[in-house]
C-alpha positions in Angstrom: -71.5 -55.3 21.8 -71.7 -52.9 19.3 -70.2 -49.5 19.3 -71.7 -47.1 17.1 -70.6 -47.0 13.8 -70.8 -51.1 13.5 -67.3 -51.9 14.8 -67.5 -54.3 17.6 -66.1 -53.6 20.9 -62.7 -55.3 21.8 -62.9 -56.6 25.8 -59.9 -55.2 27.2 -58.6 -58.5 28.0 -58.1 -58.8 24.1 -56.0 -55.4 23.7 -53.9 -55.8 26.6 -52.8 -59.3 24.6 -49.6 -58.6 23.7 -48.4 -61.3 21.0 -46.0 -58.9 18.8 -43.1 -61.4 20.0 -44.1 -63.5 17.3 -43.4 -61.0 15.0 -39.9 -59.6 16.0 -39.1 -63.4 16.0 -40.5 -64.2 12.7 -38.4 -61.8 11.3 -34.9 -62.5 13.3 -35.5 -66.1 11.9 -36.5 -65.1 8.6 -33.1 -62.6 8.2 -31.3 -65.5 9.7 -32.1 -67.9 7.1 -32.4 -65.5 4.2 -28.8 -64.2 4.8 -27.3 -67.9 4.7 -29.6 -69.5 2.1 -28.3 -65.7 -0.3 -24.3 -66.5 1.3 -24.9 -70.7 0.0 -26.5 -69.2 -3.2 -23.4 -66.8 -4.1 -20.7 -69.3 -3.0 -21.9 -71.3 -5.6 -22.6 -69.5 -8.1 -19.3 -68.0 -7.9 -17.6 -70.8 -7.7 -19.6 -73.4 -9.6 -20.6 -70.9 -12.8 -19.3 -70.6 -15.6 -21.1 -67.8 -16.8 -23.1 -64.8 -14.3 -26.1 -62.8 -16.1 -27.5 -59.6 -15.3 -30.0 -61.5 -12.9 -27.1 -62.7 -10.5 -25.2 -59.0 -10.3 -29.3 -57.0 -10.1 -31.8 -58.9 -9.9 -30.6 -61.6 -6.8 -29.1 -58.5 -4.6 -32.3 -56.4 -5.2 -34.3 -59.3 -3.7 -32.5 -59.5 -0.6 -32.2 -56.3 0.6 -35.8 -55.9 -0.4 -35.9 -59.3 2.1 -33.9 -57.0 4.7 -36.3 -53.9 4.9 -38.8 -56.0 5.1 -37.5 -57.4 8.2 -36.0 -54.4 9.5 -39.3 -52.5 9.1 -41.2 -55.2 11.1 -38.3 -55.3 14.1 -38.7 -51.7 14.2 -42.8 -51.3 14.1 -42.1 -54.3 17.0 -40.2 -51.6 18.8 -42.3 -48.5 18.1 -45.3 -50.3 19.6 -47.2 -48.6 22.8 -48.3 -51.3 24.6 -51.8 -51.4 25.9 -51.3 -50.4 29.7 -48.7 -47.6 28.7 -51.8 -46.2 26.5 -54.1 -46.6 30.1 -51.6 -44.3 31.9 -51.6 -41.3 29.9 
């Protein structure tokens, strides 16, 4: 089951497994929870604070949009994806 080289050969049962749902929903959840865990975190600090450093105004802002490309670049490779069968037909 070899192919030359030393890569195993996938069946085609295994390619035509499509399971990149689990990924764009991964990331929906994860930008779900991210945005209101970062709106929570800057309601209180705002309001609760006395004092905001350079970490709160850079560093925490950084992080999330960092957070966001992440996701966005995932949703995205999701929807860039040739499937298996559209690959078969051309």
């Amino acid at each position: 089951m070899a192919s030359p080289g030393g890569m195993p050969s996938l069946p085609p049962e295994y390619l035509q497994e499509d399971i990149g749902y689990k990924l764009l929903d991964t990331a929906i959840a994860f930008m779900v929870l991210t945005t209101i865990i970062y709106a929570l975190f800057v309601t209180s600090r705002l309001f609760c604070a006395e004092r905001n450093g350079w970490e709160f105004w850079i560093l925490y802002p950084v992080s999330y949009l960092t957070c966001m490309t992440l996701c966005v670049t995932c949703i995205c490779k999701y929807l860039s994806l040739p499937t298996f069968n559209s690959l078969q037909a051309s």
